[in-house]
C-alpha positions in Angstrom: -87.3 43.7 29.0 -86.9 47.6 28.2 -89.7 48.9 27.2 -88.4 52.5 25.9 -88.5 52.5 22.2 -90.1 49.2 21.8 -94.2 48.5 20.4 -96.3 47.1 23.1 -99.9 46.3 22.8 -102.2 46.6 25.4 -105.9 45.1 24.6 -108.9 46.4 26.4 -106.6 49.3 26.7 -109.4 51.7 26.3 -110.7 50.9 29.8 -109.6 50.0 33.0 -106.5 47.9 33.6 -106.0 48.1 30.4 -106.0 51.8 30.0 -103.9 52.1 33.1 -101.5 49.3 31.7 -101.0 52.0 28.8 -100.5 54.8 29.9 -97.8 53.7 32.4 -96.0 52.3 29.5 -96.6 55.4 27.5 -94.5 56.9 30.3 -92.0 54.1 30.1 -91.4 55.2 26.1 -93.2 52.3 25.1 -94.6 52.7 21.8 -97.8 51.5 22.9 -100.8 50.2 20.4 -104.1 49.7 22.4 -106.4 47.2 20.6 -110.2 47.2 21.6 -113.9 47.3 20.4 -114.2 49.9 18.0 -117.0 51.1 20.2 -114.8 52.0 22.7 -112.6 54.7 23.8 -109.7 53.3 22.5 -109.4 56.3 19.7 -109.5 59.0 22.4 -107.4 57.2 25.1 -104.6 56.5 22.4 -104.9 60.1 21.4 -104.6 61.3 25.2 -101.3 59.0 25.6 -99.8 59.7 22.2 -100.5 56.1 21.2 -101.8 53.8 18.3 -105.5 52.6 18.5 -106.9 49.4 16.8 -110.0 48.6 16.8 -110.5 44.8 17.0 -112.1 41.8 19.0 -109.3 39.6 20.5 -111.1 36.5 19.5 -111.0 37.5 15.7 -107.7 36.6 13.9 -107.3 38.7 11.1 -108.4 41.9 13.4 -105.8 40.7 16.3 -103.1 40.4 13.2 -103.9 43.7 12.3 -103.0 45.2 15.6 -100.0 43.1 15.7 -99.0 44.8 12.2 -99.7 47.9 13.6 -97.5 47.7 16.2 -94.5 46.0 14.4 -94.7 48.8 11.9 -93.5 51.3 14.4 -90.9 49.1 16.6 -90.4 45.8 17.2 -93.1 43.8 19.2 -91.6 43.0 22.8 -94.5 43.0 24.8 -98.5 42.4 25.0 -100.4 43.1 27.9 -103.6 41.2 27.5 -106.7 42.8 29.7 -109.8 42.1 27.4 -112.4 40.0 28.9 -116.1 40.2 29.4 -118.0 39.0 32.8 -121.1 36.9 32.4 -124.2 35.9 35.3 -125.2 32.1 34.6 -126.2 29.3 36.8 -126.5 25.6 36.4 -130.0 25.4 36.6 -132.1 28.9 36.4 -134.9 29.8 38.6 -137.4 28.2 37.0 -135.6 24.9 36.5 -134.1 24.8 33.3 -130.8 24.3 32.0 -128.2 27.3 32.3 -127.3 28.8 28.1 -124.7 27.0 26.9 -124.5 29.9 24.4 -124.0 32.3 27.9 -121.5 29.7 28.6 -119.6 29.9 25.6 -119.6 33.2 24.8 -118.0 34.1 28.2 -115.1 31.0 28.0 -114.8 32.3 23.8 -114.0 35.9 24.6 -112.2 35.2 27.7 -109.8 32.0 27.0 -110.2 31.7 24.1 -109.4 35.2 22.8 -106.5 35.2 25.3 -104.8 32.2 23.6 -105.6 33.8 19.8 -103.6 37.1 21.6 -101.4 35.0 22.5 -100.3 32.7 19.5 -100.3 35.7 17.3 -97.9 37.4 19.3 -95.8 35.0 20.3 -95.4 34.2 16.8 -94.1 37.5 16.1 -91.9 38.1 18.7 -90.1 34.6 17.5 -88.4 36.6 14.8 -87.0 39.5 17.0 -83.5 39.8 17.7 -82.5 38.8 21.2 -82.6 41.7 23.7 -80.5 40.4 27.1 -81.6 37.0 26.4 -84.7 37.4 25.5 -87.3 38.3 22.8 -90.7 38.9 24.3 -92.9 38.8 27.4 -96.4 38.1 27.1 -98.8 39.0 30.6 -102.2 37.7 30.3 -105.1 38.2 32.8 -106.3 35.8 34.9 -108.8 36.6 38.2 -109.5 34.8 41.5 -112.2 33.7 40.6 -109.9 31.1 38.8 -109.7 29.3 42.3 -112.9 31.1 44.4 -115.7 31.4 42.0 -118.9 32.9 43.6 -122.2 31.5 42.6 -123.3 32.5 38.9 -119.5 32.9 37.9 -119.5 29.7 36.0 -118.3 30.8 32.8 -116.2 33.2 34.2 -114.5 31.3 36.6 -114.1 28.6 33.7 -112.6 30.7 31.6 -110.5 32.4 34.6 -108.8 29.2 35.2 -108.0 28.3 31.7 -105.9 31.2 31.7 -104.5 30.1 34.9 -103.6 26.9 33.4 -102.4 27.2 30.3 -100.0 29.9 31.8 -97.0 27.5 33.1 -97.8 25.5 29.8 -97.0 28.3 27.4 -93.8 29.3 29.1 -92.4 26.4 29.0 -93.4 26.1 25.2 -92.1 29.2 24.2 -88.6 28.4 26.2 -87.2 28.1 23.0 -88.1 30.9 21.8 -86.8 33.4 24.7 -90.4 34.4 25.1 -91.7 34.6 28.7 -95.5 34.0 29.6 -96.9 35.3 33.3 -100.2 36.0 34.3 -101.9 38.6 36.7 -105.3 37.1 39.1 -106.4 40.3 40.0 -109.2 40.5 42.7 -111.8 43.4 43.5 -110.5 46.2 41.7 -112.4 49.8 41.1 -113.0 49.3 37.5 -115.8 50.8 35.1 -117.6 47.6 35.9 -117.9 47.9 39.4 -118.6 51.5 38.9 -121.8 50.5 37.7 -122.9 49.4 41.0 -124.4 52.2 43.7 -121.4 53.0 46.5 -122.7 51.3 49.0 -122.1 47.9 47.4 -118.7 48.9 46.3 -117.5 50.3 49.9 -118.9 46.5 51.2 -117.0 45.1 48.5 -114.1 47.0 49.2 -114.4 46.5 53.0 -113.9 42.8 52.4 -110.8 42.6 51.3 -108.7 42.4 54.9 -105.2 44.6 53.2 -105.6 47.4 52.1 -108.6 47.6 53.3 -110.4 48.9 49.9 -110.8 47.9 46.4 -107.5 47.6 44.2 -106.8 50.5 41.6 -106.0 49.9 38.3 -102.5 51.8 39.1 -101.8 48.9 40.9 -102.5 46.0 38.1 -100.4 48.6 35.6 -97.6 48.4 38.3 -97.4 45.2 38.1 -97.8 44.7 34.8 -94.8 46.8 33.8 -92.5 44.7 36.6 -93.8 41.6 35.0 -92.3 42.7 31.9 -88.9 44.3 33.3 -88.1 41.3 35.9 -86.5 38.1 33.1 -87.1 35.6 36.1 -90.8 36.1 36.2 -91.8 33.6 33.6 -94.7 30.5 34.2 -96.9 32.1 36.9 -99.9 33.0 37.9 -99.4 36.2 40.6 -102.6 37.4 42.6 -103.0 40.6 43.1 -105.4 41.0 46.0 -104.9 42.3 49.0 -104.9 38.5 51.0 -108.7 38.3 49.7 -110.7 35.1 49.6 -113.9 35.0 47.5 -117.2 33.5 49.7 -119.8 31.5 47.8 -121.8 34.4 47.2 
């Protein structure tokens, strides 16, 4: 799928993978529309990259269809790159021998799966009445993590959620078939984003030294890379890629 001239939205673009995901396809003549909290950056990121920002939660419908609208207004809607998510600490039983919060629980799984199949739907259902381009009329990438397969201790939610997305991935291509809309999703796995930035140096160099090649965290240049071959390469449909330098999460 060509990009140039086309509307693409990017959520959590105002951050991160997202925000790298957005401006590469700015560069690519995307029209891109980056859809995020309103208490992000999303305004001045869109402004920087000569974008569209709108200011939504992907779990809310009528905020996600707004986005979409957005988008459609200025070009067709050939591709969504879908990067919101939240993390979330939980264990199964807590230190002083209680139950973990189901609300932590579902919170975590509602933003992260949950808001990645409302993104989803509401695109794909969209880009089911574009003309075909080359055979095709869409490509959603969602965004998956290792965790989907190597959890760590207190990633329950995450991890949960993770590997729904990993799941329904294969599912959803072969659904949308039909419609000449492709699904594939990227598992990234340590990458130098604002969340990790959070943490003092020396626990990101040790996180960074774990990961056996290269031998450092992953950039979000990297995940945006991808991202943007996903789109342009029609036989990548119905998988689940990791992107993480031969890395295997340990318990803890």
């Amino acid at each position: 799928m060509d990009v140039n001239g086309a509307s693409v939205v990017v959520t959590g673009g105002a951050s991160g993978l997202g925000a790298a995901t957005a401006r590469r396809l700015a560069t690519r003549g995307a029209r891109v529309v980056i859809l995020d909290l309103p208490t992000s950056a999303g305004k001045e990121v869109a402004h920087e990259i000569n974008a569209l920002f709108a200011p939504a939660d992907v779990t809310e419908t009528e905020a996600v269809q707004a986005a979409i609208d957005l988008a459609t207004n200025e070009a067709p809607l050939r591709a969504v790159v879908h990067c919101a998510g939240r993390g979330g600490a939980l264990r199964i039983i807590d230190r002083d021998g209680n139950p973990g919060s189901l609300e932590t629980y579902e919170q975590v799984v509602r933003i992260n799966l949950v808001g990645s199949f409302n993104v989803l739907r509401l695109a794909a259902a969209r880009m089911a009445g574009n003309d075909e381009v080359e055979d095709e009329r869409g490509v959603v990438v969602l965004t998956s993590s290792v965790a989907a397969w190597e959890g760590q201790i207190g990633q329950i939610p995450y991890a949960s959620a993770k590997a729904g997305i990993a799941g329904m991935t294969l599912v959803a291509a072969r659904d949308l078939a039909s419609r000449k809309i492709r699904v594939t999703t990227i598992a990234p796995g340590l990458f130098d984003t604002p969340i990790l930035a959070r943490l003092p140096q020396k626990v990101r160099d040790s996180l960074g030294a774990s990961v056996p090649h290269p031998n450092r965290l992953g950039v979000p240049e990297e995940y945006a890379a991808l991202a943007l071959h996903v789109i342009e390469n029609p036989m990548l449909n119905g998988e689940t890629i990791r992107l993480d330098g031969a890395i295997r999460m340990q318990a803890r």
